[in-house]
N, C-alpha and C positions, 0 to 999 in steps of 0.2 A: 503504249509502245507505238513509237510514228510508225506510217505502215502497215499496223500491223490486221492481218483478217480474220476475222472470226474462224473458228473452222470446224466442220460438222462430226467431228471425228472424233469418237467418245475416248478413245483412249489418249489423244492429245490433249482433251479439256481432262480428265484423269491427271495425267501427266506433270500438267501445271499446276494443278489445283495443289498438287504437294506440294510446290516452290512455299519457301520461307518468306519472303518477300517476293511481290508481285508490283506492278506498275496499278494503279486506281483503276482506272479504266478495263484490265483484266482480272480484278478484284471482284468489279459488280457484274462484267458478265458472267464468272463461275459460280458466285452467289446467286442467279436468276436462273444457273444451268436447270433442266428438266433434270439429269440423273442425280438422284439422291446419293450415290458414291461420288460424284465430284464435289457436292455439297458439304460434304462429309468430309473428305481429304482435305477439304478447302478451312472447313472448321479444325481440322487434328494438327494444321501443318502449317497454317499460314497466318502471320502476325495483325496482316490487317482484315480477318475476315468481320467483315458488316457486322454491326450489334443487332442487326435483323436476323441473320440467319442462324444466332447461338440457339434461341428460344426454341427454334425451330428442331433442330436437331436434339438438344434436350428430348423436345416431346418423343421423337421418330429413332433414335438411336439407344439400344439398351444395350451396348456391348462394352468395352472394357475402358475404351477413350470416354466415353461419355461422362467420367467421373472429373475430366481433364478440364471439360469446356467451360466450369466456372474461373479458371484460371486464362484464361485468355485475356488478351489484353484489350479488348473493347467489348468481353461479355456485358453487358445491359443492366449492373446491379440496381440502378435504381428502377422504381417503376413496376418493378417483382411482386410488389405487393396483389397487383391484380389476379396473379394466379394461388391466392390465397386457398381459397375453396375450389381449387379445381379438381375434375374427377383422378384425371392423372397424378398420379403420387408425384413422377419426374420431375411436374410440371411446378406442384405445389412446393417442393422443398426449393426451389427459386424465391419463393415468400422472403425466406430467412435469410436470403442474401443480401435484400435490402436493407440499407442504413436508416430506416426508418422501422423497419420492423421492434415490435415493443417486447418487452420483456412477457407478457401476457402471452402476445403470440408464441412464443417461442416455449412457454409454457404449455398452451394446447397443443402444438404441436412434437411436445414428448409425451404426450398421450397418442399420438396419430395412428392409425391402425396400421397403416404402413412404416416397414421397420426401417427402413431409407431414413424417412422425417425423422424419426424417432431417433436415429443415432445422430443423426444432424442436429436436431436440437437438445441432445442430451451435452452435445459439446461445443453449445455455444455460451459465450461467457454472457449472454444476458440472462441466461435463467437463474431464477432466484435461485439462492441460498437454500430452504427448505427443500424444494425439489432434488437440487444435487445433491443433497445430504442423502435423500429417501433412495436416489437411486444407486449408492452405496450402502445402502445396508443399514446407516447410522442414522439416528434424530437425537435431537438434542431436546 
């Protein structure tokens, strides 16, 4: 925005971070904001939020958006693979989002102890045949 000033006032950077469309330039400063609620709105609301700050919010947000943010349109699918083995459940069903993840994976991970992964990878269409069958009831 020509002009435009930063400004230290949490409920203005609040404010904007909900806009649907933002200017780039007020993009990356609500992406760098300290408050983890402008971060947040800025991920629930806004089309162009940073493919740095999905990951991030993933890890730090368990409430009801957080199921939204792989839907975003510049969420990070690729590259998810690195939080394969992470201690965080949140963290690790990002694995499966990746277009490189194998049918293998998606296998261990309807084993995962965490029921998140589990239901994630119970319905993704790379798990073999046998597996889905077993977790209907039926084997052939």
């Amino acid at each position: 925005m020509p002009g435009h000033r930063p400004s230290s006032h949490l409920f203005v950077h609040r404010s904007a971070a909900c806009a649907q469309n933002l200017p780039p330039g007020v993009v990356e400063r609500l992406a760098r904001d300290e408050g983890w609620v402008v971060r947040l709105s800025l991920t629930e609301d806004c089309a162009q939020t940073p493919a740095g700050v999905l990951p991030d919010m993933c890890r730090t947000c368990d409430g009801y958006s957080a199921a939204c943010f792989l839907e975003r349109p510049h969420f990070p699918c690729r590259n998810t693979l690195q939080y394969t083995d992470d201690a965080d459940p949140s963290m690790r069903r990002l694995a499966l989002e990746d277009p490189a993840a194998t049918a293998g994976l998606v296998e261990r991970f309807s084993r995962d102890p965490d029921r998140g992964a589990r239901w994630r990878a119970l319905r993704d269409p790379r798990l073999t045949a046998p597996r889905h069958r077993h977790r209907h009831g039926r084997s052939r």
